[in-house]
N, C-alpha and C positions, 0 to 999 in steps of 0.2 A: 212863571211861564218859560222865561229863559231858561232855567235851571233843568225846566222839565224834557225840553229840547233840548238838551244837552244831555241827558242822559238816554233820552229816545235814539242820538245820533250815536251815543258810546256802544248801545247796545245791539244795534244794527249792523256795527263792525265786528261784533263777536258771536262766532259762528255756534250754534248752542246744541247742534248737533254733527255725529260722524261717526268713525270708529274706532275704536280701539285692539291694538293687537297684543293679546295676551295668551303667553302659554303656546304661542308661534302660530291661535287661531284670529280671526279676525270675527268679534263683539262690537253691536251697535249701542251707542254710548253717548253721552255728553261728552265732548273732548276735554281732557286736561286742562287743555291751554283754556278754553272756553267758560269751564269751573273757577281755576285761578284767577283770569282776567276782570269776571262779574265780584269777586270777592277784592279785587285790589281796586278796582273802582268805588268800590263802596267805603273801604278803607280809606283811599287819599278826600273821598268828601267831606268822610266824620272829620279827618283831621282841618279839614277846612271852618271846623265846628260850625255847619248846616245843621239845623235844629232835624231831630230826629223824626218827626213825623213827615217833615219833608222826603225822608230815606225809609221810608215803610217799605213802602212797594220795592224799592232798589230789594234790601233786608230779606224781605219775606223769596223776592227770586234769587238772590245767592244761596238762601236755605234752599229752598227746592229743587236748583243746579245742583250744588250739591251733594244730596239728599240721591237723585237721579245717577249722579256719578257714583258713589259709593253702593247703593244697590246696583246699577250693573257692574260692577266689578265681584261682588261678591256673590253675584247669583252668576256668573262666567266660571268663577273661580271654583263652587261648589258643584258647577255641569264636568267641570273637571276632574274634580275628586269623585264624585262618584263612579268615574268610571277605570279607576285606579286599579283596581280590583283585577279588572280584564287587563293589563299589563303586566299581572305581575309573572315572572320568566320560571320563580324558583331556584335562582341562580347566589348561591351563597356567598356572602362575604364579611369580614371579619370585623368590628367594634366594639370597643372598649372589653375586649377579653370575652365577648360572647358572639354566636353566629348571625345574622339577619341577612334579608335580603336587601333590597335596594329601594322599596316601597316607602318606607319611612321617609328617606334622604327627597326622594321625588316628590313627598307631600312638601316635605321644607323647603323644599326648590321654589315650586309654585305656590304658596306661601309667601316667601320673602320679593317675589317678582308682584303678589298683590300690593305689598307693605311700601315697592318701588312705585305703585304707581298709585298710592295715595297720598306718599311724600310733596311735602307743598297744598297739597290739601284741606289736608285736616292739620289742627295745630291742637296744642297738650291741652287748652280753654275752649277747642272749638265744642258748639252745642251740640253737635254731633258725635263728640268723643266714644261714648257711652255706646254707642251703637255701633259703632264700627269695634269695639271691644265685645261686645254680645255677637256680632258677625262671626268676628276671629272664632272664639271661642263653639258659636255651631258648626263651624269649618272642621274644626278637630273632631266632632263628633261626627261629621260625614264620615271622616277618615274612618273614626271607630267603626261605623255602618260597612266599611269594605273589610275589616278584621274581619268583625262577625259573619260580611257572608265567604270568606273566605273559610272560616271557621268551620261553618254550618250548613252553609244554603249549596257550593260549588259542588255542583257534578263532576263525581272525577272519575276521568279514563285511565288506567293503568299505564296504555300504550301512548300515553298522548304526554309529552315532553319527559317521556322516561329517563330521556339519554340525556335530558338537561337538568334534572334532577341528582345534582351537587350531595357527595355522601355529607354524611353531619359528623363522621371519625376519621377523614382524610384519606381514610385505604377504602378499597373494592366494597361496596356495598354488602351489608348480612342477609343473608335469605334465611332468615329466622321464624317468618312468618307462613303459615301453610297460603294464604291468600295474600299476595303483590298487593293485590285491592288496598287492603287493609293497609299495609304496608309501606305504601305511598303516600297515603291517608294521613297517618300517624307521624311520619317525617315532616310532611305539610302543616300538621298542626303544630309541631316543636318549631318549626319556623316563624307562627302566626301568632305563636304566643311569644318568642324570644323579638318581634317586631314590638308586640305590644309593649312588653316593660321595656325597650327601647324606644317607645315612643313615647311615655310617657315621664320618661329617666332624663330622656336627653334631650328631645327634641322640641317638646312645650316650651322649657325652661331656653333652649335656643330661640325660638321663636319670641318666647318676651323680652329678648335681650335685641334682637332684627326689630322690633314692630319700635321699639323705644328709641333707637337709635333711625329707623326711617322717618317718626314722624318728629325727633325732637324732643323728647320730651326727660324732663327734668329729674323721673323716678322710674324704675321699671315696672310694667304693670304687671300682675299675675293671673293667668290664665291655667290656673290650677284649682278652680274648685270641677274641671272638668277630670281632674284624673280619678276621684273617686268613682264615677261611673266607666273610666277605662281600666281598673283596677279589677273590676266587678264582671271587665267583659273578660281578663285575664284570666279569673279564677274558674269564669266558665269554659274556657276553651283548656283550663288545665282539668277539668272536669271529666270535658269529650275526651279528652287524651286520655285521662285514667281509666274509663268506661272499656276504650277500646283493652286496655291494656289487660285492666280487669279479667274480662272476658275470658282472652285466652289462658293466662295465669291458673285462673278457675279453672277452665277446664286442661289444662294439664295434670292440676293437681288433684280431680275429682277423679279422672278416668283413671288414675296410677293408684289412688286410692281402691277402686272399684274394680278393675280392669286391669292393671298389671302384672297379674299370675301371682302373687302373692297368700300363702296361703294362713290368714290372722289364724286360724285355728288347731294351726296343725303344724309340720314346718320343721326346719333347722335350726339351729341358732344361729342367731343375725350374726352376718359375719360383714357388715358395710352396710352403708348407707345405701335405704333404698334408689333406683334408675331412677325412679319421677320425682322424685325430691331433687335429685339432682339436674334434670329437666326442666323443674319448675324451677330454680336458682339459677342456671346456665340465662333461664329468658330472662331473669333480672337484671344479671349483666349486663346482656344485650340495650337493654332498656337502658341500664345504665351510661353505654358508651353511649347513646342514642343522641341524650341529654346532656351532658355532661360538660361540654363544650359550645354549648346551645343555649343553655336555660340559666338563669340568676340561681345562684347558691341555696336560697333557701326551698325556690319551686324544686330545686331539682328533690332535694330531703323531703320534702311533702311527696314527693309524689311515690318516690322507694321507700317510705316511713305507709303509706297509703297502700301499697303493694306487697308489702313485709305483714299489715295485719290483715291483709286480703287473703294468703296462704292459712294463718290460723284459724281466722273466720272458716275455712274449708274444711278444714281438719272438726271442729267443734260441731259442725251444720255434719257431714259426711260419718265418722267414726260410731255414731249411737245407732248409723243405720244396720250396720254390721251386726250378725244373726249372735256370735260368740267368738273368744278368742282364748288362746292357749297363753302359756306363760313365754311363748318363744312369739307369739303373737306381740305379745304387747311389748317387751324388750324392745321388736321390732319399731313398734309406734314411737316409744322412750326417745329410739338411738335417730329415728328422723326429724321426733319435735326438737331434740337437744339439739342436734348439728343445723336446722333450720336457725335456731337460735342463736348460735355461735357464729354464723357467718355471718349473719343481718344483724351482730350484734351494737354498728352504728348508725341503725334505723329502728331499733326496738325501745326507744323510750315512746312514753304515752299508751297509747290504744295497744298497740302490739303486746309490751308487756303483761298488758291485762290478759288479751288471750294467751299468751303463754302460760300462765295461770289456771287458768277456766283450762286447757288441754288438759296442763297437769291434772289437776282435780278428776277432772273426765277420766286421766288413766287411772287416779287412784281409788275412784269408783267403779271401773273394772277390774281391777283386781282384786277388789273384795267379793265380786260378782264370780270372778274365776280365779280362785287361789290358787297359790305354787307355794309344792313344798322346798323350792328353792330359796336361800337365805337371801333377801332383798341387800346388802351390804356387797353379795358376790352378783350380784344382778348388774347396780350400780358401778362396780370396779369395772363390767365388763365392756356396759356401754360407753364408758369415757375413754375405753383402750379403743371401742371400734369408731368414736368419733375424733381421738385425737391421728387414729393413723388416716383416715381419711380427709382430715386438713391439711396434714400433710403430702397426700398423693395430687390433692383437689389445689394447693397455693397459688399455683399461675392462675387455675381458673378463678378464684375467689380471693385471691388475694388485694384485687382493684378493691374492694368495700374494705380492706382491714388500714386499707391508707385514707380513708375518710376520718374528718375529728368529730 
């Protein structure tokens, strides 16, 4: 009875409700001090060794204090991050040798400020460990939740933070693009992805290093079986990015095929490489500076290895459409698939070189279709003369991909 009133009187001094201010807002909570206090109470009685059934009820209300404090902290902390998204400025800045914005760094922020106010709380045996590790870990995937509608879902206004939309090459923006739309678009996603594998390169693996050291504990935990599914949202957002790219690419290269006065059946001798080959190679650049400085080394090669077999694809799908061609015709084709080749020649392993193949074939199936009584061997000499002088006219412009390994 005594004992009983005595813990009636401990607990009527500890205030078991209030609130908590996190993230600079004000959360209704179990307080800290209220959690800790029911927990060290219960603590100096065991050590009193009071038989435990005497400390059920104490037990069972520390767990539920507790329990109480840790959900509202992490359902505060997830009202937070989801609304990350609508923060973000678009305002560039530079880590570990790639560009991001500042999205990431603000989850780690608030993050480490949850980790600050569970310190004291939870301990590396507490029974509650395991939950507060499954919390963390759906925390990160809100975060993922604000990639993807960054990604995917944001309505964008061309005119709406134009001016705060940070170039991704350090000079005056390319107007490369016939649609800004698009063009805004496409910049936003190179950012969204260069977020992603920054977040989950640098900032998980931070965060288990913050959560280990706030709460104490004796190993660092791992909160990495979350990045395979942010790995997954990465390849998708380098997806949309290629789609969009695709697109135009294609159609550069379809309408120069089709639509560039060009006449396959009749004609001159090719004296240069056709305008829309060089059109469609000038937007790879572009694409290229785009990323280059933005994106992890290997996205970037996926995605100009992805855009290199995209122009083939066009050629292979496009050329059978064509009614007939002369022998100055098809030279023609020879001297654009050859110099396509030659310059993308550090993104033509894999898929690309297959269609470089499948073209070929394709020409030397037209040519049996429209023979020339010209000696293929002076055919051959002519187009390596009209594509070596045109690498050389073309070097500034194409020479960024000849410094790729």
């Amino acid at each position: 009875i005594i004992l009983h009133r005595c813990l009636l009187f401990l607990l009527q001094g500890i205030q078991m409700h209030g609130t908590i201010r996190f993230n600079g807002m004000e959360h209704e909570s179990a307080t800290k001090e209220s959690t800790v206090d029911v927990a060290k109470c219960l603590n100096v009685l065991r050590s009193l060794q009071i038989p435990e059934n005497y400390l059920k009820v104490l037990s069972e209300l520390s767990y539920d204090v507790s329990l109480y404090y840790i959900e509202s902290i992490f359902k505060s902390a997830k009202n937070e991050i989801k609304q990350l998204h609508t923060k973000e400025a678009w305002i560039v800045e530079k880590k570990s040798n790639i560009r991001i914005t500042d999205l990431p760094n603000r989850f780690n922020i608030l993050m480490v400020n949850v980790f600050e106010h569970l310190s004291g709380v939870i301990t590396e045996d507490h029974s509650l460990m395991n939950k507060v590790q499954e919390d963390t870990k759906e925390s990160i995937l809100v975060f993922g939740d604000c990639l993807h509608h960054l990604g995917f879902v944001t309505s964008l206004d061309c005119s709406d933070n134009s001016s705060s939309l940070s170039d991704l090459i350090g000079e005056k923006k390319l107007e490369y693009r016939e649609e800004e739309f698009l063009a805004v678009e496409d910049q936003r996603l190179v950012l969204t992805i260069a977020n992603c594998f920054y977040f989950y390169e640098l900032i998980v693996p931070e965060l288990e290093v913050s959560f280990s050291k706030s709460i104490g504990m004796s190993k660092i935990p791992s909160f990495g079986s979350v990045n395979e599914i942010l790995r997954d949202l990465e390849l998708m957002l380098v997806d949309r990015y290629l789609r969009n790219k695709t697109i135009t690419l294609n159609l550069f290269t379809r309408k120069g095929i089709f639509l560039s006065g060009i006449n396959w059946q009749g004609g001159l001798i090719p004296f240069g490489v056709s305008r829309y080959v060089l059109d469609s190679l000038l937007y790879i650049v572009f694409v290229h500076q785009e990323i280059i400085h933005t994106l992890e080394r290997q996205i970037t090669k996926r995605i100009l290895t992805s855009l290199t077999a995209s122009m083939f694809q066009v050629f292979i799908e496009s050329v059978p459409k064509l009614s007939r061609f002369s022998k100055n015709g098809l030279s023609q084709l020879e001297v654009d698939i050859h110099f396509m080749r030659v310059v993308m020649k550090p993104y033509m392993s894999g898929l690309p070189e297959q269609l470089v193949q499948l073209c070929m074939d394709m020409v030397k199936t037209l040519e049996i279709m429209n023979p020339s009584k010209a000696s293929k061997k002076d055919i051959v000499f002519h187009i390596e003369n009209i594509v070596e002088a045109t690498l050389q006219k073309t070097k500034v412009m194409f020479g960024t991909f000849q410094k790729e390994k």
